[in-house]
BAGURO-965514 format. One line per field, with one value per residue (C-alpha): x negated, y negated, z negated; residue number from 1. Coordinates in pm, 1 decimal. Example, Ala and Ser with C-alpha at 12.3 -4.5 7.8 and 13.67 -1.06 7.14 Angstrom:
<pts>
c1 <- c(-1230.0, -1367.0)
c2 <- c(450.0, 106.0)
c3 <- c(-780.0, -714.0)
seq <- c(1, 2)
</pts>
This chain:
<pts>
c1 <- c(548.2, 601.0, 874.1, 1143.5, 1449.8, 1800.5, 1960.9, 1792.0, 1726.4, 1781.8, 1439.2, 1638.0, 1863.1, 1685.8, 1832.7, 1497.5, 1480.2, 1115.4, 1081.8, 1084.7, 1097.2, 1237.8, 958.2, 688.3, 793.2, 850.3, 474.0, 290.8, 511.4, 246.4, -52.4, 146.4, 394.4, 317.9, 24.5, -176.3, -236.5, -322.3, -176.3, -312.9, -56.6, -259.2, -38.4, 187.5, 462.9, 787.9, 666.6, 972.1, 761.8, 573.0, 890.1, 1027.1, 703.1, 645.5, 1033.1, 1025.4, 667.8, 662.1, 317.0, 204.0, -64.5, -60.8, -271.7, -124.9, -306.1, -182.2, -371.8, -95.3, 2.2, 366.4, 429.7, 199.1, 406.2, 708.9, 641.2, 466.1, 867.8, 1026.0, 735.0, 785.6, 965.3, 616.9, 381.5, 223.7, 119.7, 19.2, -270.7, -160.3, -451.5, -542.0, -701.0, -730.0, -673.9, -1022.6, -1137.2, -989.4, -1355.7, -1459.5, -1150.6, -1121.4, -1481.8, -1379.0, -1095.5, -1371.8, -1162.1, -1387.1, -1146.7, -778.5, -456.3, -291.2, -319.2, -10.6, -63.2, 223.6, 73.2, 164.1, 341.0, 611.4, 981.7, 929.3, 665.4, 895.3, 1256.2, 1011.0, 1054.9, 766.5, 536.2, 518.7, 519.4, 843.8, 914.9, 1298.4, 1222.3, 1030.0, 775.4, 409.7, 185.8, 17.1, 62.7, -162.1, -109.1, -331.9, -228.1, -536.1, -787.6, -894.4, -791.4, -425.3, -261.0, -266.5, -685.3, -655.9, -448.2, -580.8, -938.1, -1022.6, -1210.3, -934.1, -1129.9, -1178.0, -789.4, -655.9, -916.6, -702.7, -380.5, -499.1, -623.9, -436.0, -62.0, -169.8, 20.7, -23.3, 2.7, -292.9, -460.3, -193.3, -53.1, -392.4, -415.4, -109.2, -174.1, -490.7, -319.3, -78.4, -275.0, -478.7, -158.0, -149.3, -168.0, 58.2, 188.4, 524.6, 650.6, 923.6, 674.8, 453.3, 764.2, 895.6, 559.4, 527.8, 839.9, 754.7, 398.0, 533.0, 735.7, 1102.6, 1178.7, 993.0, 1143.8, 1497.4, 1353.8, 1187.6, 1326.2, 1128.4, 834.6, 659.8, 673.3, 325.1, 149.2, 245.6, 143.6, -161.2, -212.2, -120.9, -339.4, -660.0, -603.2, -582.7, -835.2, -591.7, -734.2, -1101.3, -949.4, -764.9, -1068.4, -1288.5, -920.6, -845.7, -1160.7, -1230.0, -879.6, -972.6, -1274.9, -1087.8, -897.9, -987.4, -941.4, -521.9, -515.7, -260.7, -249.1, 57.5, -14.2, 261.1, 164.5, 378.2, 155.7, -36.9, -369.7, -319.9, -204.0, -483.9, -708.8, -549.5, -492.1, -900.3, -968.2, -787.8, -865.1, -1263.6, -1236.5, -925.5, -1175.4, -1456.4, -1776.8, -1942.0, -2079.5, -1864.3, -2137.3, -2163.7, -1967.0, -1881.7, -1817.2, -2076.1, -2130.0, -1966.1, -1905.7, -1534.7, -1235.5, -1243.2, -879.3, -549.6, -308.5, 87.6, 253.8, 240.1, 109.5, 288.7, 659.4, 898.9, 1206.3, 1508.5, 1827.6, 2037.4, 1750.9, 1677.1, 2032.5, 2063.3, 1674.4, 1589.2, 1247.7, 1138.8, 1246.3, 823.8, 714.6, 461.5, 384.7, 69.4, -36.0, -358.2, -435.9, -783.9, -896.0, -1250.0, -1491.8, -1658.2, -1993.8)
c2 <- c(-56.9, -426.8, -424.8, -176.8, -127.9, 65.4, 228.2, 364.4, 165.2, -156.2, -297.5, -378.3, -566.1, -820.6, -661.8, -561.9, -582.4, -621.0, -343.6, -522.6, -874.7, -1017.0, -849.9, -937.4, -1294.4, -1333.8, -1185.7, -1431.1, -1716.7, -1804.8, -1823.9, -2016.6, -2283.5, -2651.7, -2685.2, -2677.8, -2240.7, -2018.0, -1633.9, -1348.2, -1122.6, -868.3, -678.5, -928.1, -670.8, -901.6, -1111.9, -1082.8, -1148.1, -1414.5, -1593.3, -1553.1, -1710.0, -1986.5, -2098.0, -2082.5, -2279.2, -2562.4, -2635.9, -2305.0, -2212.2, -1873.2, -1615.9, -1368.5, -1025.8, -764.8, -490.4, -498.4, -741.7, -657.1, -723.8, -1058.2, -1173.6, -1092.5, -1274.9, -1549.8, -1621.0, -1551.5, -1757.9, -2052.2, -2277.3, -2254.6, -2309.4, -2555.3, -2387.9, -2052.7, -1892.8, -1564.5, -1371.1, -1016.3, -804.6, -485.2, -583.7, -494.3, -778.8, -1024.8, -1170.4, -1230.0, -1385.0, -1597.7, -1713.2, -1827.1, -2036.0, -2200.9, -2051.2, -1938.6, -1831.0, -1770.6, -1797.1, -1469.1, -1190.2, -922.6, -558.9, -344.2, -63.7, 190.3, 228.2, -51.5, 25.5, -210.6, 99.8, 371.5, 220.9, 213.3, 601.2, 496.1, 451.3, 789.3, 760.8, 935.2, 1336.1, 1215.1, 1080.6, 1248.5, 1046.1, 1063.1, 1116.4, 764.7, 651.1, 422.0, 58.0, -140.6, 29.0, -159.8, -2.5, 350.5, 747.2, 843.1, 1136.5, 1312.8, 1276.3, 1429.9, 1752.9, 1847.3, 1797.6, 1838.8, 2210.6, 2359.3, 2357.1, 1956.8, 1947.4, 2145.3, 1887.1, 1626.4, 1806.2, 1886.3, 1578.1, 1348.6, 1509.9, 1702.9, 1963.1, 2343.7, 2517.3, 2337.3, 2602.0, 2797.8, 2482.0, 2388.2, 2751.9, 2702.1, 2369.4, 2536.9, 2848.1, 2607.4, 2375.2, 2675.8, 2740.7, 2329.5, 1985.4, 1866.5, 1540.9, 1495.5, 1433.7, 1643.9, 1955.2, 1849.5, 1845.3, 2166.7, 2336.1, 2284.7, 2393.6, 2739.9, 2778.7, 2720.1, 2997.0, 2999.3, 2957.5, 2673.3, 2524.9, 2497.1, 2251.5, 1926.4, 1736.8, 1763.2, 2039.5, 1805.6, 1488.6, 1539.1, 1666.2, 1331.7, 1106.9, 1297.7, 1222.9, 851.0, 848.0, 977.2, 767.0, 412.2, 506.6, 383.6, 554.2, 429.8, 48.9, 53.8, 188.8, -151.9, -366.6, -385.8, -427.5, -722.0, -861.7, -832.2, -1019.4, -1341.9, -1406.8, -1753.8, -1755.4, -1724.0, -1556.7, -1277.8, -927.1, -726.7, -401.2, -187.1, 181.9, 462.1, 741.8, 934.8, 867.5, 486.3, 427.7, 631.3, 407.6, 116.5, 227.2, 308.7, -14.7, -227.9, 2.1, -70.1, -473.3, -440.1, -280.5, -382.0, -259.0, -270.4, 20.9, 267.1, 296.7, -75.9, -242.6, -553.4, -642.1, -766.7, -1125.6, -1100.4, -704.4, -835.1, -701.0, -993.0, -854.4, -792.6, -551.8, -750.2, -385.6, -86.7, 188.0, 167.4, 9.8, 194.7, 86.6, 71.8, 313.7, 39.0, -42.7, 297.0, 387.0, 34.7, 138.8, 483.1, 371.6, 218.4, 543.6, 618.8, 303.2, 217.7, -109.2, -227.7, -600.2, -735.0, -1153.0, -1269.6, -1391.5, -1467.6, -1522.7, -1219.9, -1161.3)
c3 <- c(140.0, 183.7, 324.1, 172.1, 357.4, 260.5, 523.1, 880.6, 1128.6, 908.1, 1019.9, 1336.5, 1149.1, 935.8, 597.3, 425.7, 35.1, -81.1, -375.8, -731.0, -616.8, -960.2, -1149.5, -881.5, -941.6, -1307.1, -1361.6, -1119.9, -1201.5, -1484.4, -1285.3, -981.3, -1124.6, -1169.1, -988.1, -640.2, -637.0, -407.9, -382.2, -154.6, -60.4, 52.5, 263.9, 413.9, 601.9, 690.1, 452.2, 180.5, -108.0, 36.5, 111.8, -208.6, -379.2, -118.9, -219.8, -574.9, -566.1, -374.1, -459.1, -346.2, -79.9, 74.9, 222.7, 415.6, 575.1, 745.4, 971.6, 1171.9, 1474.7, 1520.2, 1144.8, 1136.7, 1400.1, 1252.5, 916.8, 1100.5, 1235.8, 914.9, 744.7, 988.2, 752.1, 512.6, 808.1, 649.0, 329.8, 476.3, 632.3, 835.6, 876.4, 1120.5, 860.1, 650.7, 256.2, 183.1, 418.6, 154.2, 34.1, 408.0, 458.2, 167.3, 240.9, 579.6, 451.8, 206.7, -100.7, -392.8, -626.5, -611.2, -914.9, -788.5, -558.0, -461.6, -354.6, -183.9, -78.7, 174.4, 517.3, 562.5, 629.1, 951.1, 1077.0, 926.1, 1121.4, 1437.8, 1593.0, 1825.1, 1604.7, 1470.2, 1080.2, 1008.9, 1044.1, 1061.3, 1415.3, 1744.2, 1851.0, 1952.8, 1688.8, 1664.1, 1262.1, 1339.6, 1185.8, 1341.2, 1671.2, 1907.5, 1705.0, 1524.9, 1575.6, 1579.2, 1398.0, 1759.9, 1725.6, 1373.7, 1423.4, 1761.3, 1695.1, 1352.3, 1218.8, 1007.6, 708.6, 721.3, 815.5, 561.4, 304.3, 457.5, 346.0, 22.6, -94.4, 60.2, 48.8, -262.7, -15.6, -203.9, 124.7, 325.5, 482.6, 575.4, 762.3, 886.9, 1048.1, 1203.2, 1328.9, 1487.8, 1616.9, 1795.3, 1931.2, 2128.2, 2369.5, 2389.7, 2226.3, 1950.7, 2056.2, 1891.7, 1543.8, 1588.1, 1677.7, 1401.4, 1125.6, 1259.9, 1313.4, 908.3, 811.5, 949.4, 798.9, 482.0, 251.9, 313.3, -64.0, -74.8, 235.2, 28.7, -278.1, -273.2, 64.7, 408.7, 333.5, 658.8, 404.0, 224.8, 512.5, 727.9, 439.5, 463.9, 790.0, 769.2, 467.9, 679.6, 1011.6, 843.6, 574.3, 357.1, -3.1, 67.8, 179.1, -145.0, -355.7, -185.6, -231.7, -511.6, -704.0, -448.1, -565.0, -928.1, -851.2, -664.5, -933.2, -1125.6, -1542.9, -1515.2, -1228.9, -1192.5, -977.0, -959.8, -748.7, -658.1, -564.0, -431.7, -488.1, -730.0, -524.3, -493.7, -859.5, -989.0, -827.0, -902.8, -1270.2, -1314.1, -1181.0, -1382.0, -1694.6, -1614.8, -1654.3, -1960.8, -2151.5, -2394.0, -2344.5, -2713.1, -2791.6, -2970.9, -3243.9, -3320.7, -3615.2, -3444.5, -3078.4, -2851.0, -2733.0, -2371.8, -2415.4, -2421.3, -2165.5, -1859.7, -1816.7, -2000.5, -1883.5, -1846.4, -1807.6, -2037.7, -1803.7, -1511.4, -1416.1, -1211.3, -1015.3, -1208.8, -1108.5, -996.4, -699.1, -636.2, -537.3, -336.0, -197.9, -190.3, -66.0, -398.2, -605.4, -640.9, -699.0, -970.1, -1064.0, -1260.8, -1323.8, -1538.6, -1602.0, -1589.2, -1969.5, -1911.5, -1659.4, -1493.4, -1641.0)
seq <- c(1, 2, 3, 4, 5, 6, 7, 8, 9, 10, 11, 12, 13, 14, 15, 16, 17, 18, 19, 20, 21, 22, 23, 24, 25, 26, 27, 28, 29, 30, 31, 32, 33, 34, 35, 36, 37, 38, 39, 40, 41, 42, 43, 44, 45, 46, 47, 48, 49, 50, 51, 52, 53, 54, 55, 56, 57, 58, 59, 60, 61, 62, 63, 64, 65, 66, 67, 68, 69, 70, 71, 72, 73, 74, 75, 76, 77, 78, 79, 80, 81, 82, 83, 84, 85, 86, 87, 88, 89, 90, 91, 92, 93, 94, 95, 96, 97, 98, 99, 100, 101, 102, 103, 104, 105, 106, 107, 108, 109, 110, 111, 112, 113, 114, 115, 116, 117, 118, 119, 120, 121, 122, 123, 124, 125, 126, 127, 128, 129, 130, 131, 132, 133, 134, 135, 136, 137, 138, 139, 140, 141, 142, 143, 144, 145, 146, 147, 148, 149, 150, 151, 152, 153, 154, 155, 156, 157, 158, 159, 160, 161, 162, 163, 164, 165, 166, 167, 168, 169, 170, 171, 172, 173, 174, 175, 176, 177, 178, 179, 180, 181, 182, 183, 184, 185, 186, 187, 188, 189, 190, 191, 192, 193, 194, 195, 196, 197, 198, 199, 200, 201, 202, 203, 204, 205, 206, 207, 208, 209, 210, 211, 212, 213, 214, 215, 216, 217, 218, 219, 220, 221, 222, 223, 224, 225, 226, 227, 228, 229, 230, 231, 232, 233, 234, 235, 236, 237, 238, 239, 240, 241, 242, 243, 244, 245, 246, 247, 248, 249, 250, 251, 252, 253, 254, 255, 256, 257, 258, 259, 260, 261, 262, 263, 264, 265, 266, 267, 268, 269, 270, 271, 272, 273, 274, 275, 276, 277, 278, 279, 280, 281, 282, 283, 284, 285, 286, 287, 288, 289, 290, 291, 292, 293, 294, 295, 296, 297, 298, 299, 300, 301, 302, 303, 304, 305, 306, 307, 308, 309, 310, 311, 312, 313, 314, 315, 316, 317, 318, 319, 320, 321, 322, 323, 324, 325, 326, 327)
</pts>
């Protein structure tokens, strides 16, 4: 989530706050300051981090991506004061090493994950993210390319849907929302958010309707999750990040959801670690962690932004420094 915003329909007015912008500086400022760098932010939004970091380093070089046009064009304007030091690329994150190769860059000093659906996408009824809104049922973000949600729920055997609910929402009742997905779509089509939301709000149990906000919340993340591959993009992303990084280099990922920290937590913990085996007395010559970790576990929002930004209130933020070469 890029771009974090505070009240609806603020995307339409400029206000957006990116989520832990203080902390997202201080921990990159080391591997930026004082010199000629270069920083990926790998999931550009409105580009309110990259701002922030092109301003406080005037020696700074970014590269931007985003899968989506509307938002790359967006950033491009707000970005227009830094033309000269950016490079605003068309892209999923996990196309990072193709782009970087085209831009002749073989290493970089620090590379920024905010994962997730933006709040520019969320403030947009039309394009069908949020159960607060009716709208078709697109959730695409890259919307010239790939299935929509509509594709998903109307086509998909229940068995493979209710997977997608499962593992994707972590959503309890799956099947029984998958079955009714199925028994409604034989009268006709889904094609709304509204019928969607409503559609799982009766499938589920009625005491379980009263706890927990919106019971349609965790099946649409599932089914934003499964139409921009998101979970397999991150799983190629940020390994590919780790791997850009130059001796210095720093990665700050913020995550929003068990699935994405959990991969984002096992890949960091794979290159933090040494490798010696556990049987031998002393460590190994280059058996040594290529990593260190900059945050204990994982860093949350604190109260004071979460009541100013309800959007950041599940964000988890990990961040490692490369210390050696990779081997």
């Amino acid at each position: 989530m890029d771009e974090q915003a505070g009240p609806a329909g603020a995307a339409q007015r400029g206000t957006h706050t990116p989520v832990l912008l203080e902390r997202v500086l201080t921990l990159l400022a080391p591997a930026l300051a004082d010199h000629p760098a270069v920083v990926v932010d790998a999931t550009l939004g409105l580009g309110g981090h990259a701002a922030a970091l092109l301003a406080a380093h005037p020696h700074l070089t970014l590269v931007g991506l985003d899968r989506d046009p509307l938002a790359l064009e967006r950033s491009r304007e707000r970005l227009a004061p830094f033309a000269a030091r950016t490079h605003l690329v068309h892209a999923v994150y996990d196309e990072m090493p193709q782009v970087l190769a085209e831009l002749g860059m073989s290493g970089v000093d620090g590379v920024l994950f905010d994962l997730g659906v933006s709040s520019m996408q969320l403030d947009l009824a039309e394009r069908g993210f949020a159960y607060a809104h009716d709208a078709p049922l697109d959730m695409r973000m890259d919307q010239t390319s790939g299935i929509d949600a509509e594709h998903v729920v109307n086509t998909y055997a229940v068995p493979e849907l209710a997977r997608v609910l499962r593992e994707y929402g972590e959503e309890r009742f799956a099947m029984r929302i998958a079955q009714a997905i199925d028994r409604q779509r034989q009268v006709r089509p889904l094609r709304s958010t509204a019928e969607l939301a409503e559609l799982v709000r009766t499938a589920i149990p009625a005491a379980t309707r009263r706890t927990g906000g919106n019971p349609a919340k965790r099946t649409f993340q599932a089914l934003r999750i499964e139409v921009n591959g998101e979970l397999d993009a991150v799983r190629a992303a940020v390994p590919a990040g780790l791997r850009a990084l130059q001796v210095g280099g720093r990665i700050v990922v913020l995550a929003y959801h068990s699935l994405e920290d959990r991969i984002v937590k096992q890949a960091f913990a794979a290159l933090s670690a040494d490798t010696t085996p556990a049987d031998l007395p002393v460590p190994l010559p280059g058996a040594g962690p290529e990593f260190r970790l900059l945050v204990r576990g994982s860093q949350s929002a604190g109260d004071a932004e979460t009541t100013a930004n309800p959007r950041a209130a599940s964000v988890r933020l990990r961040a490692a420094e490369r210390i050696k070469e990779a081997v």
